[in-house]
Backbone and ligand atoms as CSV (ligand in chain L), in Angstrom:
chain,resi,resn,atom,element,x,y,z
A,1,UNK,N,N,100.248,86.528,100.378
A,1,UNK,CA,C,100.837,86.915,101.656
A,1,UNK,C,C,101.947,87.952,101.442
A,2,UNK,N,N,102.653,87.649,100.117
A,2,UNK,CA,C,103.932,88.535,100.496
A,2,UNK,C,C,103.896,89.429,98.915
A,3,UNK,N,N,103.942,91.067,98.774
A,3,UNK,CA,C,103.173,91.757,98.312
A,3,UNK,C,C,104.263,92.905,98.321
A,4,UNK,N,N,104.584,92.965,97.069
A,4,UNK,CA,C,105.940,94.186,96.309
A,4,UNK,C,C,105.388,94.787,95.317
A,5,UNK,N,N,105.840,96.096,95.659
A,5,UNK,CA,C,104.971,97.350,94.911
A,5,UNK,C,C,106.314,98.455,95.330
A,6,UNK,N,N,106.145,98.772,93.538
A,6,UNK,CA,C,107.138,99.413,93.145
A,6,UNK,C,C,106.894,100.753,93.983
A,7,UNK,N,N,107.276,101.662,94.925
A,7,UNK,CA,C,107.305,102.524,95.923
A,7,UNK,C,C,106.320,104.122,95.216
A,8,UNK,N,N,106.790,104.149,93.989
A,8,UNK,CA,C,105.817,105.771,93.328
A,8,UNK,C,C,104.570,104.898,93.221
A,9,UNK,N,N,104.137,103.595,92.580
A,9,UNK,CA,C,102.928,102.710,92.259
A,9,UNK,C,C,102.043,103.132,94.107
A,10,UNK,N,N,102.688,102.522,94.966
A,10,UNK,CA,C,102.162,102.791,96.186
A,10,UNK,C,C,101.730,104.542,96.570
A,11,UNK,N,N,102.950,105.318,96.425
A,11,UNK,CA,C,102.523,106.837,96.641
A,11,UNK,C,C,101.487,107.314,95.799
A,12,UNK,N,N,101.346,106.755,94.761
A,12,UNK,CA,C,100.195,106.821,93.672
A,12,UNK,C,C,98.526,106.636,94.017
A,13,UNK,N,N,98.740,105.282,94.820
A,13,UNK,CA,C,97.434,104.879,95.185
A,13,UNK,C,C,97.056,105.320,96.507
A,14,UNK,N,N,98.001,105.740,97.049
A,14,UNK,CA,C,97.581,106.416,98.561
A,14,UNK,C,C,97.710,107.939,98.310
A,15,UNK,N,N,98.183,108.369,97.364
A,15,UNK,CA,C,97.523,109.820,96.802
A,15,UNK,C,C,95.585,109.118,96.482
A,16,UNK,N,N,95.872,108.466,95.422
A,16,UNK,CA,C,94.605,108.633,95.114
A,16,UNK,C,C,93.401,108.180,96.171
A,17,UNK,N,N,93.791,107.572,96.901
A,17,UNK,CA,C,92.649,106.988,97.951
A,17,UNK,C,C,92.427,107.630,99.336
A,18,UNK,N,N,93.825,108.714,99.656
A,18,UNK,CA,C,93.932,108.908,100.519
A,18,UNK,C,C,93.724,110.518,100.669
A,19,UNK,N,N,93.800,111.272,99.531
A,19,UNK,CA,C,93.994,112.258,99.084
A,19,UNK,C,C,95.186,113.393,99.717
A,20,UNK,N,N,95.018,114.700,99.010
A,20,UNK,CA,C,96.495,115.020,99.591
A,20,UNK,C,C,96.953,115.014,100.671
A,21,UNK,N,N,96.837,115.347,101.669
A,21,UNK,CA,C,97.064,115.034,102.731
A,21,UNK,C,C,97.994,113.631,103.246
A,22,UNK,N,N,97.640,113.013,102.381
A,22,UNK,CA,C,98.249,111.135,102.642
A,22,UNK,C,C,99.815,110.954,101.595
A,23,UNK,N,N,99.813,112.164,100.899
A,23,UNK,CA,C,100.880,112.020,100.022
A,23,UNK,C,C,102.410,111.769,101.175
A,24,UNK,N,N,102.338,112.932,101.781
A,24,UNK,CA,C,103.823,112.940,102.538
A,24,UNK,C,C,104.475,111.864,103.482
A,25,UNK,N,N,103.199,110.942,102.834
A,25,UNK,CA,C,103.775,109.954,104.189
A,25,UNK,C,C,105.224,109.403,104.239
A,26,UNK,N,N,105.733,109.458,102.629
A,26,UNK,CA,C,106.989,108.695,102.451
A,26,UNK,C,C,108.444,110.275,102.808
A,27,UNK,N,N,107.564,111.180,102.894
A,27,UNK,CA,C,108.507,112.794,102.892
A,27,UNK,C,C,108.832,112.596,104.394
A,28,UNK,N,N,108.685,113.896,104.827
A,28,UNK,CA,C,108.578,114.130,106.322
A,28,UNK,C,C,107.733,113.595,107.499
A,29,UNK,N,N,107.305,113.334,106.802
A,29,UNK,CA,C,106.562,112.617,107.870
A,29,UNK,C,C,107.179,110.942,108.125
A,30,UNK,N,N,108.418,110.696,108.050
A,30,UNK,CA,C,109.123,109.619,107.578
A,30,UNK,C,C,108.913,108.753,108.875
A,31,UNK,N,N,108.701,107.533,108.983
A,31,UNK,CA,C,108.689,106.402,109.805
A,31,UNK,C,C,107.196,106.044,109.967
A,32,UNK,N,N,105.940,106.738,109.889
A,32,UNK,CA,C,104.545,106.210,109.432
A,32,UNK,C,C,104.472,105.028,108.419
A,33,UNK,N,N,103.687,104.044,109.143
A,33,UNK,CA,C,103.142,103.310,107.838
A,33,UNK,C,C,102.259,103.676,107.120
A,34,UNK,N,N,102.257,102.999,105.937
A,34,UNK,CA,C,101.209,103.528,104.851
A,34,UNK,C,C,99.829,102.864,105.212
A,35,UNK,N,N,98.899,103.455,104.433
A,35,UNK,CA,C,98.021,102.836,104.911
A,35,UNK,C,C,97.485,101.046,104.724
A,36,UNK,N,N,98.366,100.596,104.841
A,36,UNK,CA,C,98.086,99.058,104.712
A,36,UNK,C,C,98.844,98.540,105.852
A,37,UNK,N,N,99.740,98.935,106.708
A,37,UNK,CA,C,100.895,98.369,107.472
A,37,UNK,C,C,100.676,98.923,108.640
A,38,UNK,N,N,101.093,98.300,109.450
A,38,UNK,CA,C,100.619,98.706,110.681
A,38,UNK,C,C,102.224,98.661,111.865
A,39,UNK,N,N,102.898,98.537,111.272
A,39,UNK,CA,C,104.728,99.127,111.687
A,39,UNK,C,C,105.583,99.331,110.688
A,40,UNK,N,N,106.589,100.343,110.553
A,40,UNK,CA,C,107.910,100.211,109.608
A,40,UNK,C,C,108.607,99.884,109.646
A,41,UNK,N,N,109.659,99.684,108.654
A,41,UNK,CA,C,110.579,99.249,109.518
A,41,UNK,C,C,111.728,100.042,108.200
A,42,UNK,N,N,112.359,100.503,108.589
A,42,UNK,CA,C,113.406,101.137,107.089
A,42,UNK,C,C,114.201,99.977,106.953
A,43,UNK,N,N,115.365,100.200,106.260
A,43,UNK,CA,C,116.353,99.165,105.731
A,43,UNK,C,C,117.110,100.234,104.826
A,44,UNK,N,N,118.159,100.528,106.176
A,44,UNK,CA,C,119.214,101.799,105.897
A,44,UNK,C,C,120.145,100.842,105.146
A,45,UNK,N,N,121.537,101.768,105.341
A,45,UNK,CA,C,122.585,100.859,105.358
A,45,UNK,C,C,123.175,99.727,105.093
A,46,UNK,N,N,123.527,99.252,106.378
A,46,UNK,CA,C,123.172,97.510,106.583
A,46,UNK,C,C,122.781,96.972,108.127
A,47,UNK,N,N,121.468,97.925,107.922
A,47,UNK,CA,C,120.560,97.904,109.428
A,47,UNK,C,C,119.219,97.789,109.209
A,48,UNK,N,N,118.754,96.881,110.018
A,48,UNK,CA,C,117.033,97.207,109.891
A,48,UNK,C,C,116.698,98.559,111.134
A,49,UNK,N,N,115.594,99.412,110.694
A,49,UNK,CA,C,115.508,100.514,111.926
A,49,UNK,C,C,114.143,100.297,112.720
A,50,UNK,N,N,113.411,99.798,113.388
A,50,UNK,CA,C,113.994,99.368,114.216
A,50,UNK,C,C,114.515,97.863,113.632
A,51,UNK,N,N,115.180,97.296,114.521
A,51,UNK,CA,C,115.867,95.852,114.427
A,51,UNK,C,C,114.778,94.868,115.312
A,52,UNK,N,N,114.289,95.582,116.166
A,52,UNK,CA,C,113.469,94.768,116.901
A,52,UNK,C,C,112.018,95.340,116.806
A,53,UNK,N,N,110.953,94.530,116.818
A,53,UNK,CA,C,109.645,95.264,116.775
A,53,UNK,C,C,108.761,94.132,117.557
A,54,UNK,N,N,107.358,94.630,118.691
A,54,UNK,CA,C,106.882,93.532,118.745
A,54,UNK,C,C,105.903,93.978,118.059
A,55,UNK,N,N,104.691,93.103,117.849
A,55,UNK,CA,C,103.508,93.484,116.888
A,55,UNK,C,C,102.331,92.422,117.580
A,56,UNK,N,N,101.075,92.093,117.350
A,56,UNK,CA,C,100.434,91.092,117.232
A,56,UNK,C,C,99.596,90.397,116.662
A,57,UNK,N,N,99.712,89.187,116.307
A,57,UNK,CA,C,99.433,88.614,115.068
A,57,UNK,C,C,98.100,88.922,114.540
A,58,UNK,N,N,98.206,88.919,113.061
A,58,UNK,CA,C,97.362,89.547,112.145
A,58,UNK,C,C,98.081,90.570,111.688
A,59,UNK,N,N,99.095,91.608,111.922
A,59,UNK,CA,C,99.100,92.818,111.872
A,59,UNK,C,C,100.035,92.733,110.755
A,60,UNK,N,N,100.281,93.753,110.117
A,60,UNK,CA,C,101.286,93.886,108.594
A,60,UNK,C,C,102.330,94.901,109.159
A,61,UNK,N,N,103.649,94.110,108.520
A,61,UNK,CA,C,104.876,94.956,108.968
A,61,UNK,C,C,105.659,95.492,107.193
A,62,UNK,N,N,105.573,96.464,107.600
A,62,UNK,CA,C,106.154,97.294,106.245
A,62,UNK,C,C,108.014,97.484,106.102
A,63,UNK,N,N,108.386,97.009,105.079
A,63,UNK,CA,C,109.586,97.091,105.301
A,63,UNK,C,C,110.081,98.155,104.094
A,64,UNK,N,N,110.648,99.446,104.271
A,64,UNK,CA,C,111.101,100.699,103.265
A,64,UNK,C,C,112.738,100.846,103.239
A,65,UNK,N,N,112.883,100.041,101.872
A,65,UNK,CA,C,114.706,100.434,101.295
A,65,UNK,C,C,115.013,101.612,101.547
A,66,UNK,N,N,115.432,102.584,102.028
A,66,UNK,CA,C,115.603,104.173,101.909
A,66,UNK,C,C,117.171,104.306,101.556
A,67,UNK,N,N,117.990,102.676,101.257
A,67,UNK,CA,C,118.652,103.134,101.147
A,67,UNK,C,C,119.296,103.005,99.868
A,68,UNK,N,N,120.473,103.075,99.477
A,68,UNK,CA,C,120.953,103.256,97.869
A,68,UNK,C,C,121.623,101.860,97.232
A,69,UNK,N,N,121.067,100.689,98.012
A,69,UNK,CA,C,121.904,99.550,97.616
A,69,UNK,C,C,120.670,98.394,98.478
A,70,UNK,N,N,120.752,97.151,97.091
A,70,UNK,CA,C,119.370,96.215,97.815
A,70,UNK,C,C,119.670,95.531,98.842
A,71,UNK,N,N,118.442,95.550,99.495
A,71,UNK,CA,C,118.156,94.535,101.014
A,71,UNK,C,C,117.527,93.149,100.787
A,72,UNK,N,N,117.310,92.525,101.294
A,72,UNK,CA,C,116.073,91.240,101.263
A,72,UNK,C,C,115.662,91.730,103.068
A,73,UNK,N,N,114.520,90.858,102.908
A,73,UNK,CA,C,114.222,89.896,104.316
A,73,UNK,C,C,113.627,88.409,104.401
A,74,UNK,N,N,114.604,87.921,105.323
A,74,UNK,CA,C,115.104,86.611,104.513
A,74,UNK,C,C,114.943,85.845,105.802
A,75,UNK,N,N,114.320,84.651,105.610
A,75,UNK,CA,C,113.913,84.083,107.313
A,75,UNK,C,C,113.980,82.261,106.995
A,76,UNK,N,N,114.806,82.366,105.690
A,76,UNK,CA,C,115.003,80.839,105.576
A,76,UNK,C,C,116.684,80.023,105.878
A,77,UNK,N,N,116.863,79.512,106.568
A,77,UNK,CA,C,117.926,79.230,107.357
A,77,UNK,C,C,118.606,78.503,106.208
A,78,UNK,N,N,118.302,77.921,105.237
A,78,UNK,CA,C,118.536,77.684,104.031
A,78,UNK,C,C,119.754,78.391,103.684
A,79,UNK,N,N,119.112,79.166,103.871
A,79,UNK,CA,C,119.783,80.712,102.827
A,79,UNK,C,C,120.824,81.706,103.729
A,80,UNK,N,N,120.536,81.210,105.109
A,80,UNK,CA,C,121.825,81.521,106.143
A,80,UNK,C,C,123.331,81.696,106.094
A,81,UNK,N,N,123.950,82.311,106.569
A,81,UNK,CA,C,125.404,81.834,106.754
A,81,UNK,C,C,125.214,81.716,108.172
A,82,UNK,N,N,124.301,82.158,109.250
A,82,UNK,CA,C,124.068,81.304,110.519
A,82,UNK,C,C,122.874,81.107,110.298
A,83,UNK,N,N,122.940,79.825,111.318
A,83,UNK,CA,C,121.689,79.326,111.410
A,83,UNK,C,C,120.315,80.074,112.361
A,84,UNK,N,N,121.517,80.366,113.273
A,84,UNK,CA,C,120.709,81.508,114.084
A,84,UNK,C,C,120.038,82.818,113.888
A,85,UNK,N,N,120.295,83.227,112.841
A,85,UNK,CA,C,119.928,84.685,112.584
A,85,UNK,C,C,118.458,83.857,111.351
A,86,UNK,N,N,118.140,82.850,111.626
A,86,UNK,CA,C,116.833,82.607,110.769
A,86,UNK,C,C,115.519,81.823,112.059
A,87,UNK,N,N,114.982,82.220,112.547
A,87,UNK,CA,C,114.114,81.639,113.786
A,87,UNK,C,C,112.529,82.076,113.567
A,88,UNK,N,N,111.882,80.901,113.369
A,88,UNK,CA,C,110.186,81.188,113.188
A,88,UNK,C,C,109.773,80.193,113.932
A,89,UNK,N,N,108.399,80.241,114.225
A,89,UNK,CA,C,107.831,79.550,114.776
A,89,UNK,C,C,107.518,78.386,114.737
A,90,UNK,N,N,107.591,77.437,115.113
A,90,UNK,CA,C,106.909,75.420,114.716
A,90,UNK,C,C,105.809,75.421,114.060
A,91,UNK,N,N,106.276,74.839,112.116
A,91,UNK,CA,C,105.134,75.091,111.412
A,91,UNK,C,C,104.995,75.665,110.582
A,92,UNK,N,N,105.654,77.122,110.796
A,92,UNK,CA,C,105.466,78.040,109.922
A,92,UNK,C,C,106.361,78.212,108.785
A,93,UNK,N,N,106.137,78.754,107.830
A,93,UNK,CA,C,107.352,78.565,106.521
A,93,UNK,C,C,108.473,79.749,106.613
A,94,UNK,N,N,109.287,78.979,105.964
A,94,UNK,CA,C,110.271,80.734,105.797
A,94,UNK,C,C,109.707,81.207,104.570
A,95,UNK,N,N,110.044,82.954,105.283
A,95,UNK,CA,C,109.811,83.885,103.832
A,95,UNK,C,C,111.455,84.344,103.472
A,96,UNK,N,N,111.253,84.857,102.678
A,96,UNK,CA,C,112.202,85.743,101.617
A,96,UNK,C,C,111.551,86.109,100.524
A,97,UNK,N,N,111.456,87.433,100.852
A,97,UNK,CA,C,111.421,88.794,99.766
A,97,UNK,C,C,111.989,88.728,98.658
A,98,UNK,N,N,113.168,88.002,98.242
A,98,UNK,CA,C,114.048,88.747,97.173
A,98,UNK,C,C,114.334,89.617,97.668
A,99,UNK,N,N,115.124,89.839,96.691
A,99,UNK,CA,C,115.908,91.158,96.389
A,99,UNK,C,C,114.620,92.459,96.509
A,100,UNK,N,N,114.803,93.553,97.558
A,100,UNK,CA,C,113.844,94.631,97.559
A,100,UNK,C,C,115.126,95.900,96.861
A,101,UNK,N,N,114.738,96.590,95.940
A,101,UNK,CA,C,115.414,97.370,95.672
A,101,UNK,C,C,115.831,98.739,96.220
A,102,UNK,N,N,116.279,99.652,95.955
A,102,UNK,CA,C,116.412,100.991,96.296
A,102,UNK,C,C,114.999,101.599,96.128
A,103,UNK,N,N,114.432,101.808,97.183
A,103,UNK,CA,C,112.983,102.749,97.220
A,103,UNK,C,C,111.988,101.936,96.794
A,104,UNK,N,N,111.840,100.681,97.179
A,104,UNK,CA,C,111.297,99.763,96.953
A,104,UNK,C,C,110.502,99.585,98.910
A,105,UNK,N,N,109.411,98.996,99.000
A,105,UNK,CA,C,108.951,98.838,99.675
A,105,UNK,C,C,108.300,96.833,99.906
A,106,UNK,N,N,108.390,96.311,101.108
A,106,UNK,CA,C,107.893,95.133,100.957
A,106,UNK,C,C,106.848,95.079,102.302
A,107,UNK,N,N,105.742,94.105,101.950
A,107,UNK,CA,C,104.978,94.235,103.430
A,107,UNK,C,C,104.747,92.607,103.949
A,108,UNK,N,N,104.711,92.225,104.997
A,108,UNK,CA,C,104.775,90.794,105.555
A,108,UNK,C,C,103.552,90.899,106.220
A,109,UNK,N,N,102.748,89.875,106.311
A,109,UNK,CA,C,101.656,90.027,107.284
A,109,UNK,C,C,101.739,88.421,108.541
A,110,UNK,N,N,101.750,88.758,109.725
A,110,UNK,CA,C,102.136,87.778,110.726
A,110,UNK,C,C,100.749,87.117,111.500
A,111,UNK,N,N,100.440,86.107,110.909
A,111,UNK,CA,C,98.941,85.362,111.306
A,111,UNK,C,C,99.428,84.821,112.320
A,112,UNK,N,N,100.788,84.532,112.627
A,112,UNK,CA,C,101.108,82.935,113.743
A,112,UNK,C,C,102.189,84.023,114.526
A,113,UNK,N,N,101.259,83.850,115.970
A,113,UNK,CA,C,102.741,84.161,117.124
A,113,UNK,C,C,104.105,83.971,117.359
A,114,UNK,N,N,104.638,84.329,117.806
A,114,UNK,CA,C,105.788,83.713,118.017
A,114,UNK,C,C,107.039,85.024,117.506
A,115,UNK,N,N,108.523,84.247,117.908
A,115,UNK,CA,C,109.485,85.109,117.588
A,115,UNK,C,C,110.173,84.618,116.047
A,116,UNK,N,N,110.374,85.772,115.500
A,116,UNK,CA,C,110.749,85.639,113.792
A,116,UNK,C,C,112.375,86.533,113.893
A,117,UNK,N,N,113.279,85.788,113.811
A,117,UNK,CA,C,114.133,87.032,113.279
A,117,UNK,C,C,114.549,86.633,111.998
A,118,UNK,N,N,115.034,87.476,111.005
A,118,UNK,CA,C,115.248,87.418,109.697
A,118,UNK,C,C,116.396,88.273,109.688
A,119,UNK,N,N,116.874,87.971,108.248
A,119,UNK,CA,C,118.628,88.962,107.803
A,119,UNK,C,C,118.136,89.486,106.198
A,120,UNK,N,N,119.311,90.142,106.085
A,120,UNK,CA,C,119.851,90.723,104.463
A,120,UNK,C,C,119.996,89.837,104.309
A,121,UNK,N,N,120.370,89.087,103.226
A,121,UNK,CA,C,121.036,87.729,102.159
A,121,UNK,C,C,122.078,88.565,101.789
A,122,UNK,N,N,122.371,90.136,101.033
A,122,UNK,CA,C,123.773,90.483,101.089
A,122,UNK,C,C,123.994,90.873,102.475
A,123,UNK,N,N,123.819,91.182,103.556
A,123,UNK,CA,C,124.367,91.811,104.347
A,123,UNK,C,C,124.314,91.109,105.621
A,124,UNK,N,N,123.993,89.752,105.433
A,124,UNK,CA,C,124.179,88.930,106.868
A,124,UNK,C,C,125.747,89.137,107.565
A,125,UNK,N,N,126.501,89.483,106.669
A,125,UNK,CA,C,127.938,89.264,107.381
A,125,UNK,C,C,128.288,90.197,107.925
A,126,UNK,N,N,127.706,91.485,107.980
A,126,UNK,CA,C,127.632,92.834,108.354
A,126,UNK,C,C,126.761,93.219,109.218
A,127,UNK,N,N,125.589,92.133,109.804
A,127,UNK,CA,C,124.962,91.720,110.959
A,127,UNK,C,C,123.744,92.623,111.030
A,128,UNK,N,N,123.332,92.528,109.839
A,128,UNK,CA,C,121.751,93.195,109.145
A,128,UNK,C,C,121.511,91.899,109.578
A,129,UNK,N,N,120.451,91.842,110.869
A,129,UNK,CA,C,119.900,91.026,111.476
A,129,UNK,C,C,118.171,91.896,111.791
A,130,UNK,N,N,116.706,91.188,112.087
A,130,UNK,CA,C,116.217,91.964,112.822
A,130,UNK,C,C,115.204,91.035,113.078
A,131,UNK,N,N,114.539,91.215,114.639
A,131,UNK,CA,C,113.755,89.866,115.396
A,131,UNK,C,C,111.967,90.955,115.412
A,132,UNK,N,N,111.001,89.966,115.085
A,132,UNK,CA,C,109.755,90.634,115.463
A,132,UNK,C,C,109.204,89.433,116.285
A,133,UNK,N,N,108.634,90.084,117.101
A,133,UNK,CA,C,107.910,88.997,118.491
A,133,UNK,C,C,106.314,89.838,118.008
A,134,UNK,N,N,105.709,88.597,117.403
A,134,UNK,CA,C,104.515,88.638,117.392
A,134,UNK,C,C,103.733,87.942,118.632
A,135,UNK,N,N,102.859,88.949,119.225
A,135,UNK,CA,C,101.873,88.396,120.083
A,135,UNK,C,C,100.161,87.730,119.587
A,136,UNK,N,N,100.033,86.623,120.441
A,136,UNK,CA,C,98.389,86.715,120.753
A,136,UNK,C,C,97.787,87.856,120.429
A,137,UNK,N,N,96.659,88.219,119.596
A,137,UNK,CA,C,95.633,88.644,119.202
A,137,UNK,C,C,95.199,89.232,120.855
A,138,UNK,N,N,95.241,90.925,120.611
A,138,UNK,CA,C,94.931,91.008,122.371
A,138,UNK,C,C,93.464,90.437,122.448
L,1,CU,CU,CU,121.068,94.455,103.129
């Protein structure tokens, strides 16, 4: 389910599968998912971009470090300093990424509806928060 690939390893294989054309996806052409993901989401700062996304279930959400210091995404209340900034659905498990590095990429895939928000593990206190509302399968 949960699937880390070192960011040139990925530009590598979507060069090769995708051919040139598919290279720039991580350049200018910035906020496209790659071809496995089906939303982005960056992880500036100490912000998710967007913070909110809806999607519907089945679909893969791509999450891209762009920035110069590590993120997680982290949805186990466990691992909270609120309890609130960790919310999944009845049933479902928490994830956490680890540690995603600088230019590191992570992808989540959402089988079960419902609202998910997740945090940084360093940057919960700085209110790197971000909610995805997965829908019903249209
Ligand atoms: Cu962070």
């Amino acid at each position: 389910m949960v699937r880390r690939l070192a960011l040139s390893a990925v530009l590598a294989a979507i060069c090769l599968l995708g051919g040139p054309s598919s290279c720039g996806l991580f350049g200018p052409a910035h906020g496209r998912p790659d071809s496995q993901a089906d939303a982005v989401i960056d992880m500036s700062f100490h912000n998710y971009k967007p913070s909110t996304l809806t999607i519907y279930a089945g679909q893969t959400v791509e999450w891209r470090n762009i920035s110069l210091v590590p993120h997680s995404v982290t949805n186990d209340p466990a691992l909270a300093l609120y309890t609130q900034d960790a919310r999944r659905p009845d049933g479902v498990a928490p994830f956490n990424s680890g540690k995603v590095k600088a230019g590191d990429i992570i992808l989540f895939r959402f089988p079960t509806p419902g609202v998910y928000r997740y945090f940084c593990i360093y940057h919960e206190k700085q209110r790197m928060v971000g909610e995805i509302t997965v829908l019903p399968p249209p």
